[in-house]
ROKOL-620593 format. One record per residue: residue number from 1; x, y, z of N, C-alpha, C in turn. Coordinates in steps of 0.02 Angstrom, whole numbers, plus 50000, padded with zeros to 5 digits. Layout:
<recs>
REC/NUM/X/Y/Z/X/Y/Z/X/Y/Z
...
</recs>
This chain:
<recs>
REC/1/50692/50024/51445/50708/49980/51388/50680/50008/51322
REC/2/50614/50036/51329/50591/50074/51267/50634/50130/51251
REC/3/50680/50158/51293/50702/50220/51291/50750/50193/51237
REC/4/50782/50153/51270/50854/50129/51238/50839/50091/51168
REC/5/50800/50073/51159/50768/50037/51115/50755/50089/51045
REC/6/50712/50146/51073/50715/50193/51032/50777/50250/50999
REC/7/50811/50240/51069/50903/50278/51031/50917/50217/51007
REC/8/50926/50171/50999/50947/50134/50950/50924/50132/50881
REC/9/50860/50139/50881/50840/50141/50808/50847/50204/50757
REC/10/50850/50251/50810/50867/50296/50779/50942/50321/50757
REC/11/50965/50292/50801/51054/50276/50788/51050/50234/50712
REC/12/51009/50193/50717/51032/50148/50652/51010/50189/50585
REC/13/50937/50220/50592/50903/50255/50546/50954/50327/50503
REC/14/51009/50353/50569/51039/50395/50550/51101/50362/50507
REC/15/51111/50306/50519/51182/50253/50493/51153/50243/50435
REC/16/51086/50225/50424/51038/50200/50334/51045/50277/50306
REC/17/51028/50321/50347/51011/50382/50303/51088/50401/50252
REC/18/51148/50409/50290/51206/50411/50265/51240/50377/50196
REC/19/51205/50300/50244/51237/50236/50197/51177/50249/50118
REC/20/51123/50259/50125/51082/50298/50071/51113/50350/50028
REC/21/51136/50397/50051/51154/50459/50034/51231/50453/49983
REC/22/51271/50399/50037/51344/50377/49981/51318/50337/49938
REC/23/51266/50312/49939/51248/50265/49883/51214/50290/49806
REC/24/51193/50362/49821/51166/50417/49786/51221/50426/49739
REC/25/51271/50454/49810/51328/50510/49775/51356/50440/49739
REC/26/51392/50385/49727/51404/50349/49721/51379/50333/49637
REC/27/51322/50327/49634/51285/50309/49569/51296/50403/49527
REC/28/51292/50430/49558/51288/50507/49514/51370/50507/49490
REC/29/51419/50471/49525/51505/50473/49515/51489/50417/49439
REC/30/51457/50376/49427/51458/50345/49382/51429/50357/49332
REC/31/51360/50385/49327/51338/50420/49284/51382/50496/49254
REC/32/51398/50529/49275/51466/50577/49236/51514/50533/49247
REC/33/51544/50480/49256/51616/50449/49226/51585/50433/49153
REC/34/51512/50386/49152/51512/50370/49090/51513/50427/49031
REC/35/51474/50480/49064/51455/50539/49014/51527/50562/48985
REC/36/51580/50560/49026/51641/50569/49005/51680/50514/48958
REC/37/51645/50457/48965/51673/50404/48924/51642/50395/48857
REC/38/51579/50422/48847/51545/50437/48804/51576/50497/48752
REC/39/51581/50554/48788/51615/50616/48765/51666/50591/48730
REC/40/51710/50560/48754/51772/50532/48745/51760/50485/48674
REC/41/51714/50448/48673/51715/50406/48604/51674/50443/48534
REC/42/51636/50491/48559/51624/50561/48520/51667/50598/48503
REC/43/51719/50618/48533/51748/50657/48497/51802/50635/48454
REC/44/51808/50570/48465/51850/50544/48422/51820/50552/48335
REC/45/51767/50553/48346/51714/50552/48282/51711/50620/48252
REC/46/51722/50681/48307/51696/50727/48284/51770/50771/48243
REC/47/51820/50736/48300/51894/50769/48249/51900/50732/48154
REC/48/51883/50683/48155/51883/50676/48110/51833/50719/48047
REC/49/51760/50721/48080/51725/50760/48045/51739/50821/48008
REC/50/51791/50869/48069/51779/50921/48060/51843/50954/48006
REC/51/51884/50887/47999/51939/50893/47963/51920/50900/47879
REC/52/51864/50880/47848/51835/50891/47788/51830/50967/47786
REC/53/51806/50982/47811/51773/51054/47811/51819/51102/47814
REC/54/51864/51103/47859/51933/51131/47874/51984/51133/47807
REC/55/51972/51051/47777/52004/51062/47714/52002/51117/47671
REC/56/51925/51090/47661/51884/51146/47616/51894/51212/47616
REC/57/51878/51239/47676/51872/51317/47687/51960/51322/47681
REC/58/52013/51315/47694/52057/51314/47663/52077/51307/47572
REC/59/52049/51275/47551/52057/51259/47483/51996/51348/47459
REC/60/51955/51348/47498/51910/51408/47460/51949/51481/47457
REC/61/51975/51475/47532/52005/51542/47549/52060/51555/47498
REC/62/52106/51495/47494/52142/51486/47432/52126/51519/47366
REC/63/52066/51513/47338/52041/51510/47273/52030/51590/47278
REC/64/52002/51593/47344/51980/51677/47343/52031/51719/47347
REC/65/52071/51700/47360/52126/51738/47368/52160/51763/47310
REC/66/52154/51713/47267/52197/51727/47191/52128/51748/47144
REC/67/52060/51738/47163/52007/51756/47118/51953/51797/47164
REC/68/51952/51856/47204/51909/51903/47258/51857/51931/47228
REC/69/51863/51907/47139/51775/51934/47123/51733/51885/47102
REC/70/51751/51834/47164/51684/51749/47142/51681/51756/47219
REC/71/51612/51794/47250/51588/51805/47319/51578/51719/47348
REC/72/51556/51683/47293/51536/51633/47297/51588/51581/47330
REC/73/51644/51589/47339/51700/51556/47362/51699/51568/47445
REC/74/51707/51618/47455/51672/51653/47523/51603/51627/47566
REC/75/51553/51625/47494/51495/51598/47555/51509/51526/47561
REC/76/51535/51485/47532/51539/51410/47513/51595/51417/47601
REC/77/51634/51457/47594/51709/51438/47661/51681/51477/47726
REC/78/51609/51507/47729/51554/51521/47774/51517/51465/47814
REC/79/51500/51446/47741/51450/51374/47755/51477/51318/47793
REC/80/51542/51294/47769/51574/51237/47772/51619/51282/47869
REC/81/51635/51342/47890/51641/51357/47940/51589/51336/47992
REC/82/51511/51358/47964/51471/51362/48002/51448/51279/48030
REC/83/51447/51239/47998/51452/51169/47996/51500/51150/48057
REC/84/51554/51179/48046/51606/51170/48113/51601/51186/48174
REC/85/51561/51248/48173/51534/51264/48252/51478/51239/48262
REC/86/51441/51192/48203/51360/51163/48240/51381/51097/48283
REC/87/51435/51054/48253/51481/50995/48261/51502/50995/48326
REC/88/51548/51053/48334/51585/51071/48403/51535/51079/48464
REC/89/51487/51137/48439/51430/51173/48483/51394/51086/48514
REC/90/51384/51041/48478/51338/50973/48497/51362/50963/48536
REC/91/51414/50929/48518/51470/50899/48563/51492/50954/48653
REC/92/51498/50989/48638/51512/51047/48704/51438/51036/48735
REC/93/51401/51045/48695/51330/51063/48746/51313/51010/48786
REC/94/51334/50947/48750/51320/50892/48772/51380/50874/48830
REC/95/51433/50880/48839/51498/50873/48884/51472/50906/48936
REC/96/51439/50983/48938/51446/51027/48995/51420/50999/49043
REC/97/51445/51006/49109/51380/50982/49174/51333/51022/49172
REC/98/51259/51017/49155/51215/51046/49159/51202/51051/49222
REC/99/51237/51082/49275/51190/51105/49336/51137/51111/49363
REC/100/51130/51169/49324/51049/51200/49343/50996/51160/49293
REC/101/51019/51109/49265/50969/51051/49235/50944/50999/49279
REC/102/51006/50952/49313/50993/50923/49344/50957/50914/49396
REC/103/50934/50977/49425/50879/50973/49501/50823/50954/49470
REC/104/50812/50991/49418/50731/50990/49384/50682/50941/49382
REC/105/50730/50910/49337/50664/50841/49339/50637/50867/49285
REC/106/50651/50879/49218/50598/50911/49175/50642/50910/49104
REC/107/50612/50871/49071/50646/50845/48983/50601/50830/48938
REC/108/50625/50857/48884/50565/50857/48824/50610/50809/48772
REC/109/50554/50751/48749/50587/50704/48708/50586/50691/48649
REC/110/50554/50754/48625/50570/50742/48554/50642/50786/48541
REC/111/50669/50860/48582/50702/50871/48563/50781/50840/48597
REC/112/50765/50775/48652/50819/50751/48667/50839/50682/48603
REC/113/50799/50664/48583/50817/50610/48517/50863/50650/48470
REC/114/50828/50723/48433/50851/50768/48391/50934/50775/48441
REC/115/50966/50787/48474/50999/50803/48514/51061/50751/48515
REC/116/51033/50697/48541/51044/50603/48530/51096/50596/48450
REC/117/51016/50622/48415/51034/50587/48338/51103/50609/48305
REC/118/51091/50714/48337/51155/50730/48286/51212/50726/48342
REC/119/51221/50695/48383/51282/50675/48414/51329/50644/48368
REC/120/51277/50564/48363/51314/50522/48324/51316/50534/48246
REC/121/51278/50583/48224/51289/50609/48163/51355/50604/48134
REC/122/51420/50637/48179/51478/50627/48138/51535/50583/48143
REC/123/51500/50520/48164/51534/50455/48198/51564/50428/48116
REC/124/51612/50431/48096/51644/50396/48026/51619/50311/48044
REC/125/51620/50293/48093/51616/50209/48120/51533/50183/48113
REC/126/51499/50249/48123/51416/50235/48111/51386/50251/48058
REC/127/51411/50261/48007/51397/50272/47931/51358/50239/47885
REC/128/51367/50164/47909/51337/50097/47886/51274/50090/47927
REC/129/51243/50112/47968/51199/50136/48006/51127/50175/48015
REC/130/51097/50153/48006/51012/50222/47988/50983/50225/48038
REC/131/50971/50277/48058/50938/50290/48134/50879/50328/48099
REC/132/50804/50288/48101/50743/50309/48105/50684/50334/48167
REC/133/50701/50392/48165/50646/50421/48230/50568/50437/48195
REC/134/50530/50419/48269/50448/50440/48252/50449/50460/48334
REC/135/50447/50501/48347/50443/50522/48396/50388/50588/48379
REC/136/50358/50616/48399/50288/50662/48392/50302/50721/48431
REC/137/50286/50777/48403/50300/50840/48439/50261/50833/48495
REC/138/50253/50874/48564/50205/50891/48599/50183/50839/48663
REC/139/50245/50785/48644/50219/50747/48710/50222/50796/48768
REC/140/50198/50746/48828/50235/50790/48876/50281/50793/48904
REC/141/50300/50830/48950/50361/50810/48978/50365/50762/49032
REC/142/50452/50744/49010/50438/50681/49073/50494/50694/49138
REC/143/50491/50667/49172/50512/50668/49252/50576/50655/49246
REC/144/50628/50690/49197/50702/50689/49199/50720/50737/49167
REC/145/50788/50765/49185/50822/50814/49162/50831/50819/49105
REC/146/50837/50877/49053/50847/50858/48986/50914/50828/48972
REC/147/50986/50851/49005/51037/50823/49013/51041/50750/49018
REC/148/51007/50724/49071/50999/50640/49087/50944/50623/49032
REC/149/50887/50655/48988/50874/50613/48946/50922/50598/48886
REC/150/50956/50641/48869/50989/50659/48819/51047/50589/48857
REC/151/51095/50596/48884/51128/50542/48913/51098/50453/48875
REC/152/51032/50453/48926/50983/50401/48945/51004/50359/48865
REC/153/50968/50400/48803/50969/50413/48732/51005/50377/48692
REC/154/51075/50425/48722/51110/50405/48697/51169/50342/48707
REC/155/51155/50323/48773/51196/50254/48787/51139/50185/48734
REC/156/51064/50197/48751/51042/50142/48729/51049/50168/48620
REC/157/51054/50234/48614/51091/50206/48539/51149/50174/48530
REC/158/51213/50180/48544/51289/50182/48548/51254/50108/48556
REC/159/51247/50068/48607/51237/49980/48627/51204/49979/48575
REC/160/51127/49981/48536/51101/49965/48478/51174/49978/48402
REC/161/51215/50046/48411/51255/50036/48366/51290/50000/48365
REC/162/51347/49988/48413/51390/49931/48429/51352/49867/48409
REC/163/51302/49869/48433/51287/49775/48397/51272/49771/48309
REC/164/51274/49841/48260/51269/49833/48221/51325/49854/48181
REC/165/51392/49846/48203/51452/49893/48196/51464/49855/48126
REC/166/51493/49808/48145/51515/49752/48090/51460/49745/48015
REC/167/51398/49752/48019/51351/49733/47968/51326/49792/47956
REC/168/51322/49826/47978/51258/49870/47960/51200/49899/47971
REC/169/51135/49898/47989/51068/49892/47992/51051/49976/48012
REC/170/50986/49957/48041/50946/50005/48057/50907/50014/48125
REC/171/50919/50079/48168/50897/50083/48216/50831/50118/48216
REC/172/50780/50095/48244/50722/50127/48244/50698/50180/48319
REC/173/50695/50212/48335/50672/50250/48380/50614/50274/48389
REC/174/50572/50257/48439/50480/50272/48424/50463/50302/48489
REC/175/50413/50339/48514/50402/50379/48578/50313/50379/48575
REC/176/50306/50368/48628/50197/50388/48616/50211/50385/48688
REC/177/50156/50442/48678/50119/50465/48765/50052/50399/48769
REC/178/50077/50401/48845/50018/50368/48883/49980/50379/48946
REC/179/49953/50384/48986/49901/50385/49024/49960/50405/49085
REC/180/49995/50474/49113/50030/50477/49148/50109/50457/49118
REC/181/50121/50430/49083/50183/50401/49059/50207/50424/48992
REC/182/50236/50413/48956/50288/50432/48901/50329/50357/48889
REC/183/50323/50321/48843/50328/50272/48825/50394/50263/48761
REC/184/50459/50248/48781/50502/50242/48713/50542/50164/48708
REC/185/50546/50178/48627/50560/50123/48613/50598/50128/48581
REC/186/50669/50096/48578/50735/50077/48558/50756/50016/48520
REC/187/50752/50012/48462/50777/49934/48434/50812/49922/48372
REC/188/50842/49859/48346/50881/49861/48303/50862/49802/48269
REC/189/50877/49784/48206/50882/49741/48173/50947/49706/48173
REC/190/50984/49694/48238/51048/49663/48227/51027/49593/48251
REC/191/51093/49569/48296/51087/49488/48296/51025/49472/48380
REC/192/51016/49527/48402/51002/49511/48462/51021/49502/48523
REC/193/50970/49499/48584/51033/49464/48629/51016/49394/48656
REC/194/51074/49355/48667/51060/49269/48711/51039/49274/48773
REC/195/50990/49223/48784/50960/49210/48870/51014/49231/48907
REC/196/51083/49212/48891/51150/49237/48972/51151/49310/48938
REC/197/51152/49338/48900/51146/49399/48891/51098/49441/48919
REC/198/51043/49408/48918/50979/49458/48930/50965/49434/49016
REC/199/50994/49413/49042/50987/49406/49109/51039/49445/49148
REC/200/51063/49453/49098/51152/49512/49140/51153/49583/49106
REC/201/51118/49603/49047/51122/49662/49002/51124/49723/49074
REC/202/51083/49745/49116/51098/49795/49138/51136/49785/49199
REC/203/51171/49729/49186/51231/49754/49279/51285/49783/49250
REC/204/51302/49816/49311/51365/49858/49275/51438/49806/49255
REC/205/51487/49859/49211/51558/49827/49190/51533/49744/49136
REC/206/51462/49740/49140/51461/49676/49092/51451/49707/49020
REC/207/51490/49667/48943/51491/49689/48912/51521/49625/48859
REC/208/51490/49622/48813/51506/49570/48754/51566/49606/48724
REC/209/51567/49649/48713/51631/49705/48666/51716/49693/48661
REC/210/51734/49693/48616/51792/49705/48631/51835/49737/48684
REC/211/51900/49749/48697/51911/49774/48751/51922/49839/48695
REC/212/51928/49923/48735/51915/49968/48691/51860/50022/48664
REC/213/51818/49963/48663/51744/49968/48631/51686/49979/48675
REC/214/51694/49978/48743/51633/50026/48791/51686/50006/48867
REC/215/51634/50035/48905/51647/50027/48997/51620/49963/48994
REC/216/51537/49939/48976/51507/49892/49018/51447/49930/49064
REC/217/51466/50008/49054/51415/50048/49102/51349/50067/49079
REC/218/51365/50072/49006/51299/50106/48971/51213/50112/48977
REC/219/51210/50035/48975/51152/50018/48995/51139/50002/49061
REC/220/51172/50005/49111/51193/50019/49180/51155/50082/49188
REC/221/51200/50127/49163/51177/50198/49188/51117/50208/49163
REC/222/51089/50189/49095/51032/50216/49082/50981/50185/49125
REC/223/50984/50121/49148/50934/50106/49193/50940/50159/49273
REC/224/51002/50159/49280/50992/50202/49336/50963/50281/49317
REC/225/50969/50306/49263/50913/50373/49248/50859/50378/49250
REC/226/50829/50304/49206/50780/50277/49222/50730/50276/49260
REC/227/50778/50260/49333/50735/50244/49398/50743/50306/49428
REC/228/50775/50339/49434/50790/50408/49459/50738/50437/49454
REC/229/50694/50423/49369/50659/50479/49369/50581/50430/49404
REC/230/50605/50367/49406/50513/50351/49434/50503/50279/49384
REC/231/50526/50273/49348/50519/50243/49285/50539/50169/49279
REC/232/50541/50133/49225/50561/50064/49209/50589/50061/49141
REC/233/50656/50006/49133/50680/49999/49080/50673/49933/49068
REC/234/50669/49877/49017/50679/49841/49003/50714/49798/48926
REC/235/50738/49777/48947/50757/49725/48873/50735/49664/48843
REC/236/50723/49660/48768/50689/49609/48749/50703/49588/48663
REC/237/50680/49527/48647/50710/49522/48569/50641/49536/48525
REC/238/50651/49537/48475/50599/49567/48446/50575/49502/48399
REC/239/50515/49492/48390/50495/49447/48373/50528/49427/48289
REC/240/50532/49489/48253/50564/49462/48187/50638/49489/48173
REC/241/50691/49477/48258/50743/49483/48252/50790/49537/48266
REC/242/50828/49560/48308/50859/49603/48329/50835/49620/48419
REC/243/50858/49673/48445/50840/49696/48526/50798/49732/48513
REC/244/50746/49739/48565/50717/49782/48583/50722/49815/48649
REC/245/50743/49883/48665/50739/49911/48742/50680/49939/48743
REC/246/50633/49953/48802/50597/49974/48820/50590/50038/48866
REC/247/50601/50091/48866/50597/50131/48931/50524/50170/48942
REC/248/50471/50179/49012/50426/50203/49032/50432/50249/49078
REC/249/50447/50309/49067/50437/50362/49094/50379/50406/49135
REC/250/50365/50420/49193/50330/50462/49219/50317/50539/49185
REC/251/50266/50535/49174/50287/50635/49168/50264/50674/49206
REC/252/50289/50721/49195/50299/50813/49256/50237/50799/49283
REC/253/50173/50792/49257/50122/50808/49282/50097/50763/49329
REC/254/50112/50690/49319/50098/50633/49345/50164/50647/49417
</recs>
């Protein structure tokens, strides 16, 4: 009876290990759908961007063409080129599957905010918008890929933007090391969120938004990066008005 007792459990242990394993692959299928849905509402931002510039260096090449001794026309349709591959280059670096990122476990957060910030840099829709970082060189690193912080980042900006689409405001972004941990903070001066809001904010497909205007996954997935790496996210209102997210990170060393 012990015998049988014991192939059974181990029959079942091998059935959890599996049912574990699709549940992995499962959450990693959603985390790159969103990254692709993300990409997707970026680049809508970035074609537009890059159409200024394009003008330009057209209108210069123009000028140089009929006037070849003003060098100055040239470096101006340089500049306004080079602008176009920093735009593109964000956007690509950020799309690629980082592979050989993802095993690691290893992200530095001041330069995933920097990373974050000029994403949405050429969003025409986030213009009305101020994104203030204090984030400090030299933390350490924390227990996620730079890819998935950069991700993490940028879903809880995009939800802080979206709630300030219509009005305006200002996003603040803050980071301090702690005792084993890495500590960030995400918030806005918009309307906030309601008790049925803040009891449903991270399940997935839920979403106040228009239809159009997100998955519903965002803050979904970032909690699942979150925990991936060891960590905790939370949401909260801020005492003089707007959301506050919370995320606590493990780091490398811890």
């Amino acid at each position: 009876r012990q015998l049988d007792a014991r192939k059974a459990l181990e029959a079942r242990l091998v059935e959890l290990e599996r049912a574990h394993a699709a549940l992995i692959e499962a959450k990693d299928q959603v985390v790159r759908s969103e990254k692709l849905a993300s990409v997707g509402r970026l680049s809508a931002g970035v074609a537009h961007e890059i159409g200024n510039p394009l003008a330009a260096i057209a209108g210069l090449l123009e000028l140089a063409r009929e006037d070849a001794s003003d060098p100055e026309l040239l470096t101006r349709a340089i500049a306004e080129t080079e602008r176009i591959k920093r735009i593109v280059r964000d956007l690509l670096d950020y799309a690629r599957q980082a592979r050989e990122d993802e095993g690691s476990g290893r992200g530095d957060l001041a330069s995933a905010v920097a990373s974050a910030v000029a994403l949405l840099a050429p969003q025409k829709d986030l213009r009305s918008i101020r994104i203030a970082t204090q984030v400090p060189e030299g933390l350490p690193e924390v227990a996620l890929s730079q890819d998935g912080l950069v991700q993490l980042l940028l879903n809880l900006l995009l939800n802080a933007a979206d709630a300030l689409a219509d009005r305006g405001g200002k996003v603040d972004v803050r980071a301090e090391g702690e005792e084993r941990h890495v500590r960030l903070v995400v918030e806005d001066d918009g309307p906030g969120f309601s008790d049925e809001i803040l009891s449903q904010i991270f399940e997935p497909f839920f979403t106040t938004k228009p239809a159009g205007r997100g998955t519903g996954l965002g803050l979904s997935v970032a909690q699942t990066l979150a925990h991936r790496a060891g960590g905790t996210i939370h949401a909260e209102n801020r005492a003089s008005g707007g959301a506050r997210i919370v995320v606590v990170l493990p780091t490398r060393a811890a």
